[in-house]
C-alpha positions in Angstrom: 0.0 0.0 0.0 1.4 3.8 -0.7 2.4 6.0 2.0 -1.0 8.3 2.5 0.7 10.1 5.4 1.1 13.8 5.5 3.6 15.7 8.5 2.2 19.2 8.4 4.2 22.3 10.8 2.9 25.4 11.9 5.0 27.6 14.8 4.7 28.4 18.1 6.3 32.0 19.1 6.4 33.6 22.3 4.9 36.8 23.1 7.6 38.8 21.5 7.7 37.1 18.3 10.5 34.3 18.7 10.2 31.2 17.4 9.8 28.5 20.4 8.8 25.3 19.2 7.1 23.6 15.9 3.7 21.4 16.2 3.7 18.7 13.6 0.6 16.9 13.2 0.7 13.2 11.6 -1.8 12.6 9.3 -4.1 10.7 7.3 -4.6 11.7 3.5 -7.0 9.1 2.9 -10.9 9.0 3.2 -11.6 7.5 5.4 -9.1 7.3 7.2 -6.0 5.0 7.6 -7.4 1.9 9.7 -5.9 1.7 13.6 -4.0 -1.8 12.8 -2.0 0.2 10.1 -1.3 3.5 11.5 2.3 2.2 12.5 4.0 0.2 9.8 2.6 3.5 7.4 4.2 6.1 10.4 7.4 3.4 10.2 7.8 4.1 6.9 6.9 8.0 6.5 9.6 8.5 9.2 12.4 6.4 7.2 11.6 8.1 4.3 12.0 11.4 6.0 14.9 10.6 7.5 16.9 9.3 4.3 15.2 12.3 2.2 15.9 15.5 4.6 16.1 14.4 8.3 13.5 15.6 11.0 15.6 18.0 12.4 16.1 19.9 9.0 12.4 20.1 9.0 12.2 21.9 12.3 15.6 23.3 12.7 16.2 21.8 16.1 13.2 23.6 17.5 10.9 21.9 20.6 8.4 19.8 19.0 4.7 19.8 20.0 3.7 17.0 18.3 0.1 15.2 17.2 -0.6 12.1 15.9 -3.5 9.4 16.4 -3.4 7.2 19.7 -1.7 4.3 18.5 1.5 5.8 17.5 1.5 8.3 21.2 4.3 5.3 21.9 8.0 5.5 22.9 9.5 3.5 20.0 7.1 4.9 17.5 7.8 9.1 18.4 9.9 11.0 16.1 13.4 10.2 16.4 14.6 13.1 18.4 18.0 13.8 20.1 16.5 14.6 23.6 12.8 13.3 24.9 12.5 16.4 26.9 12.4 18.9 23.3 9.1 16.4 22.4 5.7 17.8 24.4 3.0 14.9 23.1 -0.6 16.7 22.7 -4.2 14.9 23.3 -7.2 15.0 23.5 -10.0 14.4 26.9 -11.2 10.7 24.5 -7.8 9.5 25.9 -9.4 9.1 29.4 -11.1 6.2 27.6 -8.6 4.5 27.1 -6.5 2.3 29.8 -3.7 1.4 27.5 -3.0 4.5 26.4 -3.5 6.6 29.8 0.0 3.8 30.8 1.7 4.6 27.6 1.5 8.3 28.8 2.9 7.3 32.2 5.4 5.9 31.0 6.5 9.2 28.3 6.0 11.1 31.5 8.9 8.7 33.1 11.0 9.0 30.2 10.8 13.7 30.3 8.3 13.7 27.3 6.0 16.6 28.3 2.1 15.5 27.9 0.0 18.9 26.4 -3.9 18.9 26.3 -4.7 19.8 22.7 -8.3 21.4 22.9 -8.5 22.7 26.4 -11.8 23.6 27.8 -12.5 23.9 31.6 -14.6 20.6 32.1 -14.6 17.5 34.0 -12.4 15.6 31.5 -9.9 18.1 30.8 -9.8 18.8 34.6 -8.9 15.0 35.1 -5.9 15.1 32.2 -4.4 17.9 34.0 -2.5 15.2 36.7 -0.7 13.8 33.7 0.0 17.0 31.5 2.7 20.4 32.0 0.6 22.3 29.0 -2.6 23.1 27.9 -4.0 24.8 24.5 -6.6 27.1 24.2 -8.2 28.2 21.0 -8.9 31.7 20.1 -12.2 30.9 18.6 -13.8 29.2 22.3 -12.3 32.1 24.3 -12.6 35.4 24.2 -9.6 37.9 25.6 -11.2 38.1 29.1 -12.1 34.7 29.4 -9.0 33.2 28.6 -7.5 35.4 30.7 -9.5 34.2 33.7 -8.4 30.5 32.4 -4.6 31.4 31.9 -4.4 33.1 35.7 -5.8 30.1 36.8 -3.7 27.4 35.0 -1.0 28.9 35.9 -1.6 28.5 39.8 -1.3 25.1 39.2 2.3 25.5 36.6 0.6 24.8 33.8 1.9 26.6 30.7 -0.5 27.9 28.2 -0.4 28.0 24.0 -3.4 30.5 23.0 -4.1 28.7 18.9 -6.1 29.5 16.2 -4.4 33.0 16.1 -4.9 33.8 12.3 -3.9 37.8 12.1 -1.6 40.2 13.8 -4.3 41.4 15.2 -5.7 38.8 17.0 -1.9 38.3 18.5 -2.4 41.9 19.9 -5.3 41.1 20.9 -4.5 37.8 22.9 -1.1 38.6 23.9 -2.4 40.6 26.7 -4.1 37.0 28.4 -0.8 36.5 29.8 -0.4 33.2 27.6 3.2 31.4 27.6 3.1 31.0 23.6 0.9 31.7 20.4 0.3 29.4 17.4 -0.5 30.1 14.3 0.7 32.1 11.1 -0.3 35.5 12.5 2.7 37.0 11.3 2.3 36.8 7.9 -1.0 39.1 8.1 -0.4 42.2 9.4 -2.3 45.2 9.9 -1.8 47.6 7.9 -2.3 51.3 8.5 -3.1 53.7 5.6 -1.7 56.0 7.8 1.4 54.7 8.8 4.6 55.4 6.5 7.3 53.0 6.1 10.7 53.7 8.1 13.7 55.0 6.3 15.4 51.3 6.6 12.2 50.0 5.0 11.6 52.3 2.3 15.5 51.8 1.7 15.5 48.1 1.0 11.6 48.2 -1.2 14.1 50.5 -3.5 16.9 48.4 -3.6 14.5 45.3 -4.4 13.0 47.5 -7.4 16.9 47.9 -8.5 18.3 44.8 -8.3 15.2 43.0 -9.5 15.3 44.8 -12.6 14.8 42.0 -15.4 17.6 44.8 -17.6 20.4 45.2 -14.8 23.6 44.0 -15.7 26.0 42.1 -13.4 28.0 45.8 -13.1 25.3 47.4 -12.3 24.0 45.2 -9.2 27.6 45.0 -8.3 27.5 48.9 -7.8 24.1 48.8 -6.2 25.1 46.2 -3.6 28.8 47.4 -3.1 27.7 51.0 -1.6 26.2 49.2 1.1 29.7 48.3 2.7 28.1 46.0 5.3 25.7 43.9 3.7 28.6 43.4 1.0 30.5 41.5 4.2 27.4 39.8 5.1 26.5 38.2 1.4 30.2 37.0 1.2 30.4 35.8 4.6 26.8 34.0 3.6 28.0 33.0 0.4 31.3 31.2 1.1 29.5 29.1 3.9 30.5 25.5 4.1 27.1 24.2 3.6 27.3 26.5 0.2 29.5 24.4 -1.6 31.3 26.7 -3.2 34.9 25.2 -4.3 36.8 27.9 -3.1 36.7 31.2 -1.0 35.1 33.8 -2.9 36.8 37.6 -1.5 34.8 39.8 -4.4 31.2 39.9 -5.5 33.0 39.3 -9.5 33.9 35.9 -8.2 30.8 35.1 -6.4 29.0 35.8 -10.3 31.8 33.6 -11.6 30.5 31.0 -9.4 26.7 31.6 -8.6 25.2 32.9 -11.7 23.6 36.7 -11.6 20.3 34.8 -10.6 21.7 32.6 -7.8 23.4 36.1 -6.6 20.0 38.1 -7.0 18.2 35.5 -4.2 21.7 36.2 -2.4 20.7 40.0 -2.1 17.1 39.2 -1.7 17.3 37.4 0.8 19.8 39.5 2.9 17.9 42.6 2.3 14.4 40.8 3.9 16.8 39.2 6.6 17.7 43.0 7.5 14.0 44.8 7.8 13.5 46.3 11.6 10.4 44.8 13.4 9.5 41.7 11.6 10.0 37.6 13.3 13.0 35.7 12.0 10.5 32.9 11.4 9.1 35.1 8.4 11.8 34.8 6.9 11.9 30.5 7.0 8.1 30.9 5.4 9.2 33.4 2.8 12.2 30.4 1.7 9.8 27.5 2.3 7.2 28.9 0.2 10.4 29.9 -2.8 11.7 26.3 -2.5 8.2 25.0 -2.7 6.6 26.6 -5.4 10.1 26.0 -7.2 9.6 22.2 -6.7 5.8 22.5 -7.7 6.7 24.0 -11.2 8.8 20.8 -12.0 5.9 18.7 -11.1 3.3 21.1 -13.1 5.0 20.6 -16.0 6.7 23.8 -16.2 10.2 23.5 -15.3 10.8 26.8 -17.6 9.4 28.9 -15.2 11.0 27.8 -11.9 12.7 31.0 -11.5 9.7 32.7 -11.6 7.8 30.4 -9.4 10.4 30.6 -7.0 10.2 34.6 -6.8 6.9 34.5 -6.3 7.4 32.3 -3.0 9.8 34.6 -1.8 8.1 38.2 -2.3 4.7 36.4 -1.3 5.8 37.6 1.8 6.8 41.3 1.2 3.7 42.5 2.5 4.0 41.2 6.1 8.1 42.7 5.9 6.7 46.2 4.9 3.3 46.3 6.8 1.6 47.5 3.4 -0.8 46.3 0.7 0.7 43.7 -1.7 -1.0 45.9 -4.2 1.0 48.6 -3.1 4.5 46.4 -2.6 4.3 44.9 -6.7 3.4 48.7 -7.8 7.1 49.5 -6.9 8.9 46.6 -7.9 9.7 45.6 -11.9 8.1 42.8 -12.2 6.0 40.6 -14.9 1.8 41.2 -15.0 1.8 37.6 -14.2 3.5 37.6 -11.5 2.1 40.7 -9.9 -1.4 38.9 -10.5 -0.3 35.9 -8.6 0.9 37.9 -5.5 -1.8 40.3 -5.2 -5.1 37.4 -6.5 -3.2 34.2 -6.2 -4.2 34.1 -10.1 -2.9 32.0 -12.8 -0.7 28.6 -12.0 1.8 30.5 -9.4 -1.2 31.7 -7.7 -2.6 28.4 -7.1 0.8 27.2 -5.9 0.5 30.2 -3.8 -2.6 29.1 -2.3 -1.4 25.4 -2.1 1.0 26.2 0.6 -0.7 29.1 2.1 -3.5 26.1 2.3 -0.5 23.8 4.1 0.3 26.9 6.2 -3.2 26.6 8.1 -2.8 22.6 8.8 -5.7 22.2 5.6 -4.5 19.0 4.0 -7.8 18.2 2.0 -6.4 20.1 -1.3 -5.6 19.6 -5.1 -4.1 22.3 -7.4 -6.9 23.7 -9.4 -6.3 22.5 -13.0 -3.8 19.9 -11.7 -5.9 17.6 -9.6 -3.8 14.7 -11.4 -0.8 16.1 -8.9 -0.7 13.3 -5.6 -0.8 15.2 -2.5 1.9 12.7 -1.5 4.4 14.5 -4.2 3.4 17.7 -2.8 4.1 16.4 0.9 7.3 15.8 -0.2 8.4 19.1 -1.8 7.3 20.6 1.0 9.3 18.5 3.3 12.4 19.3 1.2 11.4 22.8 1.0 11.7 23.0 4.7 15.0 21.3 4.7 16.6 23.6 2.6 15.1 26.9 4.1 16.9 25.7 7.4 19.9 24.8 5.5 19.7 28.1 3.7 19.1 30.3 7.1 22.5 28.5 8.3 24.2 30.4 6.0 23.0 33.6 7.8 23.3 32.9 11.5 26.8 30.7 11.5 
């Protein structure tokens, strides 16, 4: 039987923005679902696979893992393969309590530092009774309001209990709930902002959006972006120091940005400057900046598999600027109107139009945890090919982020 298992990832930031753990949640793709006798030789091989194709921890960067999967595989031998049980907190739900074997099984993680976390917390009888086996609780947005899960949150926390507020879907609601008190917040919040008509972009900001129009220029010539880059003495250091990083491969030292061109390509160089430039925006979560090169690397993958391994390059753009508009706090519209790029392009940021746009809204659709998805025009596609671009895509973002932090 094929693999019909899906390992989606959505973070879990503290209240200032900082990326403190991934939840992965294991899956089933098929309807109805996978049957309870072979949930773990299809988990078996899904994490074998992973682990020959990227590795777990290129997925999540090393990051504490809250982790979500069906009853059966909430064992010891059959958790993700992690280097220390106390970075794994193992969610579920109050339909535990009916089951004896399992209530052991979470004994014994509890014996072995694996932190037990109720998934969909509510203040009832059953949740009351999982609280003697768990250190964290959830709460969604959508059952609590700001005042009521503020109550809840002062009242967990008399008893140690840390607190993820979920279901946060816009900056705004993170304003909103931040306030509660709450030990972490999940969800891609981040990546919608709110915008203020009102509100004009800082001098850094308005700096780099100019620079982007420049170097992205489809007509600028190696000595011009050369020129461009070089006035800007320290990010000059940072893209070499970036470039010649081990996990670069680049067969020898490169000292000017002529050699890195020698060895890169102008395009290769051009995500180079991208990328630094979105790395160095004021007031923006690094873990923006792992979407912006997930989503690149994925919709990158996704044009080989829609039959339109032309276009890569532009596909992979598109991932990276689909993002611009939670760096610049502004309008998409408003981002594209500045920058040179194609009408089809700009169509697929701003309306997630044409075949980029539907890629768009493939991993966008990922993004929320919404698995139950088919390109439009490209249904023929397996969700299983698309699990695994993704998979890679998050490999490589991490490997790629390396470059910048090492």
């Amino acid at each position: 039987m094929q693999n019909q298992i899906f390992l989606n990832k959505q973070p879990i930031l503290d209240s200032q923005k900082t990326l403190y753990a991934y939840q992965l949640t294991l899956e089933s793709l098929l309807i109805p679902e996978i049957k309870a006798s072979e949930w773990e030789p299809q988990a078996k091989e899904f994490y074998e696979n992973l682990q020959k194709e990227v590795g777990l921890e290129s997925v999540t960067g090393g990051k504490n893992i809250f982790y979500r999967a069906p009853t059966p595989l909430l064992r010891l031998d059959l958790l993700p393969c992690v280097e220390c049980l106390s970075t794994l907190i193992v969610e579920v739900e109050t339909d535990v309590l009916k089951n004896p074997d399992a209530l052991v099984t979470l004994k014994e993680l509890r014996k072995s530092n694996v932190t037990i976390a109720i998934a969909d917390y509510h203040p009832n009888d059953a949740c009351s009774k999982l609280l003697g086996f768990t250190q964290v609780v959830k709460l969604n947005a959508k059952d609590f309001t700001v005042e009521e899960a503020t109550a809840e949150i002062s009242t967990l926390k008399q008893k140690k209990i840390q607190v993820v507020i979920t279901g946060l879907e816009t900056e705004e609601q993170f304003d909103l709930y931040v306030s509660t008190g709450a030990d972490y917040y999940q969800g891609f919040f981040f990546v919608n902002p709110v915008f203020s008509s009102k509100k004009e972009l800082s001098n850094n900001k308005l700096a780099i959006l100019k620079l982007l129009a420049e170097v992205n220029d489809p007509e600028i010539s190696f000595d011009q972006l050369a020129d461009t880059i070089s006035v800007d003495v320290g990010m000059t250091y940072k893209l070499l120091s970036a470039i010649n990083h081990p996990k670069n491969g680049i067969p020898k030292r490169v000292e000017t940005l002529k050699e890195a061109v020698n060895y890169m390509g102008l395009k290769r160089l051009k995500f180079w400057v991208n990328m630094m430039m979105m790395s160095s925006m004021e007031d923006v979560p690094d873990e923006l900046l792992v979407v912006a090169l997930v989503r690149a690397k994925f919709l990158e993958g996704m044009a080989e598999n829609m039959g339109e391994p032309e276009a890569k390059d532009s596909y992979f753009m598109v991932g990276l600027f689909s993002t611009l508009n939670s760096f610049l706090k502004m309008p998409m519209v408003d981002v594209v109107d500045q920058l040179p790029l194609s009408e089809e392009v700009k169509l697929a940021l701003v309306d997630q139009s044409g075949d980029m746009g539907s890629a768009i809204w493939v991993i966008r659709s990922l993004e929320q945890g919404n698995t139950r998805l088919s390109i439009p025009g490209r249904e023929k596609i397996d969700m299983m090919v698309i699990s695994s671009v993704y998979m890679k895509a998050n490999a490589w973002a991490y490997k790629t982020i390396a470059s910048l932090h090492e």
